[in-house]
Structure formats: structure tokens, C-alpha cells
GUVOLUM-528596 format. One record per residue (C-alpha): residue in one letter; x, y, z. Coordinates in steps of 0.001 Angstrom, whole numbers, plus 500000, padded with zeros to 6 digits. Each point is the difference from the previous one (the first is absolute). Example, Ala and Ser with C-alpha at 12.3 -4.5 7.8 and 13.67 -1.06 7.14 Angstrom:
// GUVOLUM-528596
a512300495500507800;s501370503440499340;
END
This chain:
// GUVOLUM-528596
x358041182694584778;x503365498541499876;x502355500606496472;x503686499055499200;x501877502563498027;x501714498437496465;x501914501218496924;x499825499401496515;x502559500869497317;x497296500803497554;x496323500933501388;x498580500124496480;x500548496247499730;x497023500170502871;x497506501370497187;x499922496521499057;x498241498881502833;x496624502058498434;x500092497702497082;x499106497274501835;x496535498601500227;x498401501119503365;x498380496841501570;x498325499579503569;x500973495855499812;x503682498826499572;x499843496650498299;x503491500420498202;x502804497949501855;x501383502985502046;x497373500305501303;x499991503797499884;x497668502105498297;x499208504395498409;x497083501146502195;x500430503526499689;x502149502642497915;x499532503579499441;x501933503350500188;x498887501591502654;x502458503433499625;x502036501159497062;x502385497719500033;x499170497818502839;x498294496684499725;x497948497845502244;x500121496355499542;x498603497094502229;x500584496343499529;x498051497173501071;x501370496729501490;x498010496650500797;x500779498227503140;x498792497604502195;x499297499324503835;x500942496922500994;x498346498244503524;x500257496994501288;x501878497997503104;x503435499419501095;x499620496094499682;x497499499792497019;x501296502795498116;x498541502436497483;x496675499252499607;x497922502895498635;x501243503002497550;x498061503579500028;x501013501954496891;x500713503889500651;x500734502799497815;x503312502295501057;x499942503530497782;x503220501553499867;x500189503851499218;x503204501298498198;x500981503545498744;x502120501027497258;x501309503014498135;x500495501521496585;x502635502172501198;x501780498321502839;x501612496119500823;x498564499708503380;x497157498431500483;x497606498496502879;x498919496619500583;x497475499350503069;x501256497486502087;x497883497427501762;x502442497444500029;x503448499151498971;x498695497055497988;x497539502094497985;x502509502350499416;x502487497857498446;x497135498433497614;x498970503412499219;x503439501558499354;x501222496799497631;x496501500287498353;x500077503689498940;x504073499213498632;x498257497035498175;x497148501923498122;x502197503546499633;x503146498411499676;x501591502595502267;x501680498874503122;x498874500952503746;x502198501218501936;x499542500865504099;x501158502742501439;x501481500951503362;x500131503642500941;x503206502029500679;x500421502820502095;x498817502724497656;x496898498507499291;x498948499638503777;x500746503358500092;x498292501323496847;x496631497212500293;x499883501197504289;x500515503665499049;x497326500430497442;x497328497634502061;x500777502141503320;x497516499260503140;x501467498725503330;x502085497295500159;x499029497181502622;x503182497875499685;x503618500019498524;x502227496904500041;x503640500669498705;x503560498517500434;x503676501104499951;x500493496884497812;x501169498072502970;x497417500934503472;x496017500607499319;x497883502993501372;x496392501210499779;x498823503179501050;x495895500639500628;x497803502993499001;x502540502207498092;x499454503091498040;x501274500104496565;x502869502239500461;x501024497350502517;x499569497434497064;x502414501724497751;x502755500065502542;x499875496357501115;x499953499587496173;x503025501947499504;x502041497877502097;x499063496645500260;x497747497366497603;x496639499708500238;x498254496744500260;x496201500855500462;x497735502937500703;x496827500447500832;x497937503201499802;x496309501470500511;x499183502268497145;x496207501586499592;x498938497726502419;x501520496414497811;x502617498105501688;x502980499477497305;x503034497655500220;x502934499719498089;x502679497899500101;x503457499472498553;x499209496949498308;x498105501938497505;x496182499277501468;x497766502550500527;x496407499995502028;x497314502443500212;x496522499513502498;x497665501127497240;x498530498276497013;x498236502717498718;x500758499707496078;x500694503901499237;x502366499957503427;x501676497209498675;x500561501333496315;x501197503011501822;x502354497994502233;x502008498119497509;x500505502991497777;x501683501662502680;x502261497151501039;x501091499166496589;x500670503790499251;x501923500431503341;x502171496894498381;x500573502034496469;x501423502801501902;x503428497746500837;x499654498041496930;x499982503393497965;
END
């Protein structure tokens, strides 16, 4: 499962979001509808959204001919006690409904995130496992290094600015990238609850 990190100046704005009437079918104009929303930790909530969309098939010369509807569900975290938040990303044009929707109905604006130096460290550091790949840069020439340890990690870190890692930790391949996304090989709900309050507590510690 793939998330992109974001910020909001006020996360109990995002209480809002559990006023709204849960629906499986979207017919409002958005398009965008409340499937799920529950606190699933002191503190942390677990919300997933549902979007209609369509398939659309047909030929190069005739044209769209046939539409399949589809359901997409979007899962999103949020906290009582922090800013950060995840928001799964399937696609970039999901993501952008999703984000404007939830500043819509909470009236709090969503914000992405890219990661600095101290939160590779702290987010790499407190995961642990074996790193398969490191890709880095002086700010002018690129480098990648494969199968590293973490010690080795912290001193490429040190020195130069990391772009993307990638790491194997209790047998789940994780990547993490500047840009702010985050993906984990395991969709196992408790795993995932798990996952994201670790990230976004990592995040707290240079926010604090």
C-alpha cells in the first residue's frame, strides 16, 4: 500500500469529517463519498473515502463506446495529537480529488510534505531491517549504493541528501522517498495502523 505524507495546521478541523453521512453510493456532484470512519487508537482515526469512476472502452476511430462503473476506496489516517497525516495513494488524480475534498468538508487545508534529512534519519532509524537500496546526491552528481546496513545509512545521511530508500523490515519491503511517499508490502489492517503511527510520530520528533 502506497500513502503520501501531508500537514494540516489544525487536525481537529478533521473531526469534521465524522459528521458526515457515511454512504456506499456518491450521487453528490463531486462525486466523492464517507464509507468508513472510526478511531481506531486513542487519538488516531481511520477514515476511507469512496470515489465513483468509470472504464471507458472503445476504438481508436469510433471512439468511446462502452463505460464500466468502478468503485476506488481511499484509506486516510489522522491524529488528535499530531498535523501529519497519511493519505493512500493510488493515483495522483485521486489524490488531488481526495485532498481538495477533505479541505472542502473540514475546511482545513492539505498540505504535502517532503521529508528533510532528520526525518529520514529518525522514520529509517526506528523501522531498522536491512536496507536494499540508497539513492542520494551531493546536490549536483547522483549515487546509489545496494544492500547497506543502517549504520551505513546514517553516514551517507550525514553528508549528502537523500532521495529514496528502500528497506526489508520483518520480512515487508518498505520505501521511502523524499517526495514525502511512503510504501509498505502488507495490507494487513493492524500492520498498517501500526505503520502510520510510527511514521507520523517519527515526523513529531523534528516538528517538536
Amino acid at each position: 500500500m502506497i500513502f503520501k505524507i501531508v500537514k494540516v495546521d489544525d487536525q481537529s478541523r478533521l473531526k469534521k469529517l465524522g459528521k458526515i453521512k457515511k454512504s456506499f453510493l456518491s450521487k453528490k456532484k463531486d462525486d466523492i463519498s464517507l464509507f468508513h470512519y472510526q478511531e481506531v487508537k486513542k487519538d488516531m482515526f481511520h477514515t476511507v473515502f469512496h470515489l465513483n469512476d468509470e472504464y471507458l472502452m472503445g476504438t481508436k476511430k469510433i471512439g468511446n463506446q462502452t463505460s464500466v462503473p468502478f468503485s476506488q476506496y481511499i484509506n486516510f489516517f489522522f491524529f488528535n495529537n499530531s498535523g501529519f497525516c497519511l493519505i493512500e495513494n493510488t493515483d495522483s488524480v485521486y489524490l488531488n480529488e481526495i485532498k481538495n475534498y477533505i479541505s472542502k468538508k473540514a475546511q482545513e487545508e492539505i498540505q504535502e510534505y517532503k521529508l528533510s534529512k532528520d526525518d529520514f534519519g529518525n522514520i529509517v532509524n526506528r523501522l531498522g531491517g536491512f536496507i536494499k537500496k540508497i539513492e542520494y546526491s551531493d546536490g549536483e552528481d547522483d549515487f546509489e549504493k545496494d544492500f547497506a546496513s543502517i549504520d551505513d545509512f546514517n553516514l551517507i545521511n550525514k553528508d549528502y541528501l537523500i532521495d529514496y530508500v528502500s528497506l526489508n523490515n520483518n520480512e515487508y519491503f518498505i520505501s521511502i522517498y523524499k517526495s514525502g511517499k511512503v510504501s509498505v508490502s502488507n495490507s494487513d489492517e493492524d500492520y498498517l495502523i501500526d505503520f502510520a503511527e510510527v511514521i507520523v510520530d517519527e515526523l513529531d520528533k523534528r516538528s517538536s
